[in-house]
N, C-alpha and C positions, 0 to 999 in steps of 0.2 A: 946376480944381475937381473934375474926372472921376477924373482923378487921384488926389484927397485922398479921396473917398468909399470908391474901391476900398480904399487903404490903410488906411481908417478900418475899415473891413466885414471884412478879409480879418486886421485886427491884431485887433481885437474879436475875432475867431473862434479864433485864435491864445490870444491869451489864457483864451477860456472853453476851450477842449481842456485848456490847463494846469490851468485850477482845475477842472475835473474832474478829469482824473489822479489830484492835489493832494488831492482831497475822496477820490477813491473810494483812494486808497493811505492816506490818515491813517485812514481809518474802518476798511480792511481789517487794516493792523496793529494800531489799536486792537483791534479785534475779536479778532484772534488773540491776542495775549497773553492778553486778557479767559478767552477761552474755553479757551486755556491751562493757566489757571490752574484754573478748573474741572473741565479731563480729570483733572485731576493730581489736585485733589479727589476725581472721581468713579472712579477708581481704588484709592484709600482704604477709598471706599464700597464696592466690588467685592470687597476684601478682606474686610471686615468682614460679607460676604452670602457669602463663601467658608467664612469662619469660622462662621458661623450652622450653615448646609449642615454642615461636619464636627461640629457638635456635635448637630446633630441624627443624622448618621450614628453618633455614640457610644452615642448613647440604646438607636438600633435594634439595632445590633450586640448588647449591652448584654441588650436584649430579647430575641432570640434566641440566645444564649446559654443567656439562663435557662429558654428552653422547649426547648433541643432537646439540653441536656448529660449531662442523665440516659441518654438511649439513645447516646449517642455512645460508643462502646467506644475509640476512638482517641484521643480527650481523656484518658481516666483513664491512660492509658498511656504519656503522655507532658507532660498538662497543657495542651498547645495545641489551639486545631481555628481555623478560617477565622472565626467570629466573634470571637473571642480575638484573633486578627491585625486583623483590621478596625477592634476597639475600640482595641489600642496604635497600630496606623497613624495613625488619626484624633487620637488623643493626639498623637504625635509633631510629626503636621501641626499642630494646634493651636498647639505650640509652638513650632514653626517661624514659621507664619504671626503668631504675635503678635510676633517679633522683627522680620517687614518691617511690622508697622503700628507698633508703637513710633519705629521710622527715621522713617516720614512721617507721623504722627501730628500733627496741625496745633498750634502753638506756644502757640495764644490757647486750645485747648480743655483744659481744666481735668478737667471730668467726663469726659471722653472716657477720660485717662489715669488717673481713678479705675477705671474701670471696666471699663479694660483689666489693669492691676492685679490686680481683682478673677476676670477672668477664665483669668489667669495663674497666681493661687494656687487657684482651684476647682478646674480642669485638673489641677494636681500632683495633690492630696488626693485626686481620682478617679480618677486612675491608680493610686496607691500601695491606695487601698481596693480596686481592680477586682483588682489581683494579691495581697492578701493572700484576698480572695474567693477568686481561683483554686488560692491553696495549698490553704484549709479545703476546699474540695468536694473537692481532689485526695487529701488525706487521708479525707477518709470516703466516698469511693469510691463506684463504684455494684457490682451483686450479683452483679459479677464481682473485681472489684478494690479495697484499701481498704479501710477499717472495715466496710464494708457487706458487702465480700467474706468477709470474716472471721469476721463474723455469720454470712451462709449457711453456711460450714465449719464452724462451731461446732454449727448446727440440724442441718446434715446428719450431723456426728457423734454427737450425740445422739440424733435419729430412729436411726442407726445401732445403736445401744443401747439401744434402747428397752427391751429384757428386762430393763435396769436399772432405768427410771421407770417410777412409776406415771402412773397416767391423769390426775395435777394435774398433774404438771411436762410431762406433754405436752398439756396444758391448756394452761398458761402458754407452752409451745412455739408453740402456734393462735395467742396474742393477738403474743406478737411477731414470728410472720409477715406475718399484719396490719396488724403498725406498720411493716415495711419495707417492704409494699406498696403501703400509702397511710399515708405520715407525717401523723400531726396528733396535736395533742395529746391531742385525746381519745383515740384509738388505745393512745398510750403511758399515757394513765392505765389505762386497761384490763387493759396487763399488767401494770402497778405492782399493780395490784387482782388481779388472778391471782395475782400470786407472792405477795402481802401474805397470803392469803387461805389459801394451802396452805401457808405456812410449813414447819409441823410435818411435812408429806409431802414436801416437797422434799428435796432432797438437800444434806447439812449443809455450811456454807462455814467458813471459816478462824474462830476466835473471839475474836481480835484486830478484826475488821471492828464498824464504828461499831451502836450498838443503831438507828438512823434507816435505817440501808440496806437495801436490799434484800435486802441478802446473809446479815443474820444471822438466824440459827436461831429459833425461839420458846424463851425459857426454862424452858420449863414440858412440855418435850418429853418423854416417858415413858422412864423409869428405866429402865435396863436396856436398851433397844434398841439394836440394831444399828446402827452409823452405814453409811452406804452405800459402798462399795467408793470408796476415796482416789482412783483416775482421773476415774470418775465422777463426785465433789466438784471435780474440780478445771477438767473441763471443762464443769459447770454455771458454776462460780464466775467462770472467763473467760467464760463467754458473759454472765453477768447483769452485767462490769464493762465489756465491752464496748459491752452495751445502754447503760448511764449513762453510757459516753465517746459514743455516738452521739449519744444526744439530747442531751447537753452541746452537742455539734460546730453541730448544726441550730441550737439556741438561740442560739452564738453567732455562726453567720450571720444568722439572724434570719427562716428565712424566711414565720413567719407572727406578725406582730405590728412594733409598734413598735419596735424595736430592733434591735443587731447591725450585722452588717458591712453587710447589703445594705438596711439602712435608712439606715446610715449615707451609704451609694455611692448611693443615690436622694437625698436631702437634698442631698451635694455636686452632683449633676447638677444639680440645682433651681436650685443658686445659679450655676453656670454658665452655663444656659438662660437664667435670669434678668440677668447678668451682660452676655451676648452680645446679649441682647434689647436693653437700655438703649444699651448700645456705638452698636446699629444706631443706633436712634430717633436719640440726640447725632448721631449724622455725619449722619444722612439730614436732619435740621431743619437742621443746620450747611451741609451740601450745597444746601438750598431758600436757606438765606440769601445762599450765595457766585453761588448762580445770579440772585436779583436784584439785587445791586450789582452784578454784572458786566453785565448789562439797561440797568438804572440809567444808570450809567456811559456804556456805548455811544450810549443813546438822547442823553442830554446834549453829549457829545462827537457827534454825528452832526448834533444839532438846532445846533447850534457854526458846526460847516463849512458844516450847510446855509442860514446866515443868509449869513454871507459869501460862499458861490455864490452864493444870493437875488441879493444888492446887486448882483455882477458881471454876472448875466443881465440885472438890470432898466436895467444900464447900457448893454448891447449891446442891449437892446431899444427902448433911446429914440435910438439911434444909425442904428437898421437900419427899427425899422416906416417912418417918417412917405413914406419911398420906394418902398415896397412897397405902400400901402393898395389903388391900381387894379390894381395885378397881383391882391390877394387878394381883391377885390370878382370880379377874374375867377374864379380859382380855388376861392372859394366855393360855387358851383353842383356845381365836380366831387366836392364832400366829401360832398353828399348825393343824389350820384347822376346826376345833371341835365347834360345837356353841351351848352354853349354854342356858339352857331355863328357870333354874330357879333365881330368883333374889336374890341380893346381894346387903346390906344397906352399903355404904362406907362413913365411919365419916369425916370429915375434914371441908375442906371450901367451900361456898358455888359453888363455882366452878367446885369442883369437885363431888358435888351433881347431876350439871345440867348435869356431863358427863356422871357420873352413869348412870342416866333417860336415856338418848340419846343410849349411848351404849343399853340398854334393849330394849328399843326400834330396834333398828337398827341389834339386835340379832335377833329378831323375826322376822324383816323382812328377814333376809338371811336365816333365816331357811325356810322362805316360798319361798325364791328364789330356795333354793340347795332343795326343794323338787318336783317343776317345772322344775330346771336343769335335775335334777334324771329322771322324767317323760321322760322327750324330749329323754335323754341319752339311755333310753331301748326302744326307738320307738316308745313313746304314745304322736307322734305329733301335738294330739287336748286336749292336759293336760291346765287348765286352771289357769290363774295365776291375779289377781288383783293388780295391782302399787299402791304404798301409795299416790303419789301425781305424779303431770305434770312433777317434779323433779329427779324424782324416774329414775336414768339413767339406771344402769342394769338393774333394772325391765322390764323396756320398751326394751332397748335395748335384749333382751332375747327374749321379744315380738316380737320385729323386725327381730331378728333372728329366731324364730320359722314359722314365714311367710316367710324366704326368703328360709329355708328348705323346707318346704312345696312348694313352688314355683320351687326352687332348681330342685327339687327330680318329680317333672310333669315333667320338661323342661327335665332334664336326661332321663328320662324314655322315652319321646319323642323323642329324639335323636336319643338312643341307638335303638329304634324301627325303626324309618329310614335309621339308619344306618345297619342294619338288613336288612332291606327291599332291601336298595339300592344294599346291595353285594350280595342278594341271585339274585335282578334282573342279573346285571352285570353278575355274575358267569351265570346264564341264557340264556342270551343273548349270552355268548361267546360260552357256550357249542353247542346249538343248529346253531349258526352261522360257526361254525369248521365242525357241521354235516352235513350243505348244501356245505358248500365248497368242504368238500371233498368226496362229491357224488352228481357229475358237469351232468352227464351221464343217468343215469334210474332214470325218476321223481317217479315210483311206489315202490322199492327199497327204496330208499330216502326218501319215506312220511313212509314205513313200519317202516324206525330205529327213522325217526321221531316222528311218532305216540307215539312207543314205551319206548322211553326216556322220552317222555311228559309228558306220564300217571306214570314213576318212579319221575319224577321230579317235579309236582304238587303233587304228593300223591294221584293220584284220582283212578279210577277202571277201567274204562273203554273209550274207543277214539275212535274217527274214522273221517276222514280227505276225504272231498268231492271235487272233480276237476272237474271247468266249462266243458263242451264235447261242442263245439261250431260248432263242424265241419258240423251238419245238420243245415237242416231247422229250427228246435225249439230245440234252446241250452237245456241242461239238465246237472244236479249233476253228475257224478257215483262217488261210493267211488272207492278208491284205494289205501285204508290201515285203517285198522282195528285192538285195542286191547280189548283182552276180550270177545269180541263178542259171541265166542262160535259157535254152529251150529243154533241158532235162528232164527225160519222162520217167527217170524211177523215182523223182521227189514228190512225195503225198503233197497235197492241197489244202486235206481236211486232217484231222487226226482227233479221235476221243481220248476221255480222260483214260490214262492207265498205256494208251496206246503209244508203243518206240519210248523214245528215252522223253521227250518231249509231254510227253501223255503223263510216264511216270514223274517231272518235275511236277508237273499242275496237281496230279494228286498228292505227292507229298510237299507241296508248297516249298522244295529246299533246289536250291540251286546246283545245277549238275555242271563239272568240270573235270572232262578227261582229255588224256593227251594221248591215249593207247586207243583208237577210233575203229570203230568195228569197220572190217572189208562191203559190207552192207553198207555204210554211209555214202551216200553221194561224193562225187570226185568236184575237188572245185577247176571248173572251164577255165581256161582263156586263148589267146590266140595263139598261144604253143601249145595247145595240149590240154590235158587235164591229169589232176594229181590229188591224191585223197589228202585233207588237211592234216596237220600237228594237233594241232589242239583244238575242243569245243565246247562251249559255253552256253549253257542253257538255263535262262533266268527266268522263272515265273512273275509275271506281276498283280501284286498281292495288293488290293487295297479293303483296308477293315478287314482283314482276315478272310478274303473272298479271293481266288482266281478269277481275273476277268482276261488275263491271255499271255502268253511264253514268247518268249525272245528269243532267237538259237540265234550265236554266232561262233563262224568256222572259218578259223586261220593256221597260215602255217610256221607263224609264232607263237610259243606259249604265252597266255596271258598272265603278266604279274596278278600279285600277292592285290597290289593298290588298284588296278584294272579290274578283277571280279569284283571287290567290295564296294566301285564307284555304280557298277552297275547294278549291282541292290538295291544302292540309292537311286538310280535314276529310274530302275524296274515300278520302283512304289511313285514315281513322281507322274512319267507318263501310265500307272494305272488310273491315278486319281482323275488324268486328262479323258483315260476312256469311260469310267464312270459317270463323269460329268456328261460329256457328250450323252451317253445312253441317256442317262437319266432328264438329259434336256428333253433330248428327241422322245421319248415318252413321255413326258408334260405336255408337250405342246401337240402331240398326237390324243392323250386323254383331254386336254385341256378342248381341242379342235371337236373333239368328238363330244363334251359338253356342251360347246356350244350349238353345236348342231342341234344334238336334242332338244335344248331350250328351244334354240328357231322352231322347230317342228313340236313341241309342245303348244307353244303360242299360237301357230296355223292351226290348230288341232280345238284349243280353246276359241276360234275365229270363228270355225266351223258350227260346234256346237252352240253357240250364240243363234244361228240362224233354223236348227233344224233339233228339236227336242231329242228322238230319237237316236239321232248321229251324236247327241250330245252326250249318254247314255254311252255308246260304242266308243267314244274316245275318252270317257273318264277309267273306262276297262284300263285302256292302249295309255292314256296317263299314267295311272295308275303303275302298270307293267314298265314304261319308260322312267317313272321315278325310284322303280326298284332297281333300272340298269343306272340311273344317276348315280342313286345313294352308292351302288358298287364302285361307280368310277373316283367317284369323290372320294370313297372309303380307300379302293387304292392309291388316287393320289396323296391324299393325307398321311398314308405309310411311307409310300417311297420318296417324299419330299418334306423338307423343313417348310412350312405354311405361314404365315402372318397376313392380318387385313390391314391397309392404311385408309383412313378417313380422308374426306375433302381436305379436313385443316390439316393433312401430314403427321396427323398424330395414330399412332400404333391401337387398333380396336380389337383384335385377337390375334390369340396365337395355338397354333397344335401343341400338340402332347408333345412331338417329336423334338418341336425350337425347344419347348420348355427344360424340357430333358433334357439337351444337349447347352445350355444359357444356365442348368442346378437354376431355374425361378419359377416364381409363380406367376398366374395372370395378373395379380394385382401388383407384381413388379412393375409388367410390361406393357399395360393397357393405360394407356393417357402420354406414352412418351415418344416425343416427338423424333418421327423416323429421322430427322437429320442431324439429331443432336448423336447419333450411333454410330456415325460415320466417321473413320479416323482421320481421313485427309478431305474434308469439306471445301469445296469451290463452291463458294454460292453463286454464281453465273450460271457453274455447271447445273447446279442443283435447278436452280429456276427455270432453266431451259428442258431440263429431265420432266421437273413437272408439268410444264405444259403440255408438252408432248402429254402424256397421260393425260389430261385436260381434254383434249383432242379426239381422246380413243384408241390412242394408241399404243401397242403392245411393245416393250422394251427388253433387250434381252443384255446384261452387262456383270462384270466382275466389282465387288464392293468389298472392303475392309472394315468392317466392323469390330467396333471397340464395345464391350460390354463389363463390367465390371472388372476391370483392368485385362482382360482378355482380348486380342485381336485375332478375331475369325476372318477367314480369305472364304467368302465365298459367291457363288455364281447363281445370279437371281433372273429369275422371269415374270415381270411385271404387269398385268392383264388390268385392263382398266373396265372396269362392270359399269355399263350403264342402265338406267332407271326406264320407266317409261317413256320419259319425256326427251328422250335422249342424252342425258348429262350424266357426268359422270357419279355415280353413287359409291363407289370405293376401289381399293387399286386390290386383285388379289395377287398376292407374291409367292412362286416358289423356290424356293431356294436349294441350292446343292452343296455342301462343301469342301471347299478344295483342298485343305490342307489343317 
């Protein structure tokens, strides 16, 4: 009986593979013929949309042509030009392309083959019209070549002659220049009306010529007169027969009115357009028809087979359910999610035994999955899960995903902390950099909003901001901005190199950070009390490898890992700010003290003009004041980047110092115009800057300089040197750089 079930189950199955096959090969081949037949169709249609296209391309062509032949000098000369070829191209193809739709032109379509027909005879007629067009234009020429040229030769020999005509026939001359210039018919009646008009003063034609023409005389012309010299007659008489073969030529091209060749060659186009039009429509309706029988068709033939599968499945399925129903009462649960834990005996064959087992099996395992799922799901990322085997792909793959979370979720976390990091620096960086720029002027001012931001901007409690004093014999600290501080009298003031912890950062130029703070440190104030801080931070600031003065800040939170490293950075940016400053205020202190000495050289040389003696005792005192110049000049020249700019803005030297710091030589840099070095050029700015120097005036400002793809930041002091006469003889510049 075990037996016959399998055989029953496993032939049924057998059989439905076949009538599938069966269903899905008869529908496949039906369909393919089906749609077949349709390609073949719609390839028809393709033609007949190919055809459309060239006949619209005839029109075009057609149309430029007619606008663009008159100035084409290369058409008259030989009758072709590229819309000429485009319009017989398009023809040809026409005629081409209606011999493969004739070939497949569908057997039952009636009107299709009228109307191809139709389009076949338009086609001729409009080519034959388009080339006899093209002979008439090539005969009446344009006002080089052609009737038209002929005319101009005829005017120009006439105007030639003029000492033969009177002022009527170069009258009549005016009106049909006129008419070749802008052809219309009223133009041409105008000269009809000119020559009509002076008859009697024109110059006499043949008297054989019609009494209606133009050409003949008035009868009634006075007795005895002189007829006009036979040349003269005879090159009026061609030009005036010339004129009536022109406009004859025009009328019967036709190109203003009803008639003629190019009304005719517009008419034939119409019925072609119209022709090709219908063509489409017929195929494209015939096309929607062949596409629903073949629809039709398939669906009928498909609803066919799919009865007869019907019968077959409903027959494998009264064969197969009624031994399955406990297995599916099982398996039920797992269709919507649900996993069953307790077992279920399912009778039948033994096939369906081994599925039973499998399923139980395979229940328990997902139960141990979705409870490992569940875990991970509520955040218990170290939930442990065991795989059945090396096979076991969710299991593992769950695994693998629970590692790559885990990994995932470090590497996020690390991110987001540097990206934290990075914008609190940045925003840092900018804010404190906006605070030195725009307080260029008092270094002690400067380090007080400094200090003070610092200590809001770490979170810390307390600051204080120490500047090199270098101007004696043994350089020393002072501070010169303090937060928090209070009135406390055990905190130094001053401090040398080497001296407290502060002394020892400046001489070994390394940043100190402790959190274990000696009993000797100052306690930080407030209005509860005082308490010695956690942590302290004590940052040199180093610029070019020089201390110019230590930062100490003391809080009672440890400062991060990203907090000492931002202050490194900022240590070197406000160095560069105190640098600068020194280094201005000593320019303008040497700079102030040159000038003095000049003034007082010059009184000195006033003097001796008037008194020989005195003159003698001040060339000494010269002498000795140009050896304290040379000094001052030699050290400003050290401690500043130097350049002279000439009247015209161009660059006349430069120190050793620019050069070196610019890798150039003078003959890079002598003749180049100071404003072409400028990275962000306002010329308003620039022209206003200059006058001021023009004036005499000393400028003190931040510049970006671009030099051989290099942009230098830095901070110049601009001294405008005047000559005898008071004008300006050159700008001296010194420079400092910021960064």
């Amino acid at each position: 009986m075990k037996f016959r079930k399998d055989i029953k189950i496993s032939t049924g199955f057998i059989l439905l593979y076949i009538a599938v096959f069966a269903f899905v090969l008869g529908v496949g081949m039906f369909t393919y013929f089906s749609f077949k037949k349709v390609r073949s169709n719609a390839e028809y249609l393709e033609k007949i949309n190919s055809l459309q296209q060239h006949c619209s391309a005839m029109r075009e062509s057609k149309y430029a042509f007619l606008l663009s032949y008159n100035t084409d000098n290369v058409f008259f000369e030989n009758c072709e030009n590229q819309f000429v070829t485009q319009f017989t191209d398009n023809a040809a193809w026409i005629v081409l392309e209606t011999k493969n739709i004739k070939e497949i032109i569908p057997l039952e379509s009636i009107a299709a083959k009228k109307y191809l027909h139709a389009v076949i005879e338009a086609n001729k007629r409009s080519k034959r019209l388009f080339v006899n067009l093209l002979n008439d234009i090539c005969k009446m020429g344009n006002r080089k070549t052609g009737l038209a040229g002929e005319l101009e030769q005829n005017i120009h020999e006439i105007k030639t002659s003029a000492s033969t005509f009177d002022k009527q026939a170069l009258n009549a001359l005016k009106q049909a220049e006129n008419y070749l210039l802008r052809p219309s018919e009223k133009n041409y009646r105008s000269f009809l009306f000119s020559v009509k008009k002076n008859k009697r003063n024109l110059p006499q034609a043949r008297p054989e010529i019609e009494s209606d023409s133009i050409l003949v005389p008035e009868q009634d012309s006075i007795a005895g007169e002189d007829f006009i010299e036979s040349s003269a007659s005879n090159i009026w008489l061609k030009f005036t027969e010339n004129m009536e073969t022109y406009h004859r030529m025009r009328s019967h091209i036709g190109f203003a009115g009803e008639e003629g060749l190019l009304f005719e060659l517009n008419m034939q186009m119409e019925k072609l357009k119209d022709a090709v039009f219908k063509l489409n429509a017929t195929a494209t309706e015939g096309h929607k028809q062949l596409q629903k029988r073949a629809m039709r068709n398939i669906i009928l033939f498909t609803m066919l087979l799919g009865i007869l599968l019907f019968l077959l499945l409903l027959y494998q399925y009264s064969a197969v359910i009624p031994p399955m129903h406990k297995l599916r009462d099982f398996v039920k649960p797992l269709a919507s999610g649900k996993i069953p834990l307790e077992k279920n005996e399912t009778p039948g064959a033994h096939e369906l035994l081994r599925i039973t087992n499998d399923l139980h099996q395979w229940a328990g395992n997902l139960h141990a999955i979705n409870t490992f799922a569940e875990a991970i799901g509520k955040g218990n990322y170290n939930a442990e899960y065991q795989p059945q085997s090396t096979h076991d792909e969710l299991g593992n793959t769950l695994l693998e995903m629970q590692k790559n979370i885990l990994s995932t979720r470090k590497e996020e976390e690390k991110r987001k902390e540097n990206e934290r990091v990075r914008s609190w620096q940045d925003s840092g960086l900018t804010k404190f950099d906006n605070v030195l720029r725009q307080n260029q002027g008092d270094i002690e001012k400067t380090g007080s909003l400094f200090i003070s931001e610092l200590v809001k901007f770490l979170d810390a409690n307390q600051a204080g901001m120490f500047i090199l004093n270098d101007d004696t014999e043994t350089p020393f600290f002072e501070m010169i901005a303090a937060y928090a501080y209070g009135h406390e009298k055990k905190r130094q003031k001053t401090f040398r190199y080497g001296e407290g912890l502060a002394g020892t950062a400046a001489v070994e130029k390394k940043t100190i950070y402790m959190t274990d703070i000696p009993e000797t440190y100052a306690s930080i104030t407030s209005g509860l009390g005082g308490a010695r801080p956690t942590s302290l931070l004590i940052v040199p600031m180093i610029s070019e490898d020089e201390v110019v003065g230590v930062i100490e800040i003391a809080s009672f939170k440890e400062f991060a890992e990203h907090e000492i490293e931002f202050m490194k950075t900022l240590s070197g940016n406000i160095a560069s700010f105190v640098v600068n400053i020194k280094t201005n205020r000593r320019t303008e202190k040497l700079l102030e003290q040159s000038r003095k000495q000049a003034e007082m050289m010059q009184t000195q040389e006033e003097e001796m003009r008037q008194n020989y003696k005195e003159l003698q005792l001040m060339q000494e005192e010269s002498s000795r004041r140009s050896a304290e110049m040379s000094d001052i000049l030699f050290a400003i020249n050290e401690i500043s980047l130097i350049f002279e700019i000439d009247t015209q803005g161009k660059i006349r030297s430069a120190n050793e110092s620019l050069l070196k710091l610019w890798e150039a030589s003078k003959e890079d840099i002598v003749g180049v115009p100071y404003s072409s070095l400028l990275k962000d050029l306002d010329s308003k700015e620039y022209e206003e800057f200059w006058k001021e120097l023009t004036l005499g005036k000393n400028i003190q400002k931040e510049e970006f300089i671009r030099f051989r793809d290099k942009v230098y930041h830095f901070s110049i002091l601009f001294a405008s040197i005047s000559d005898d006469t008071g004008n300006m003889s050159y700008v001296l510049s010194f420079a400092t750089i910021l960064n």
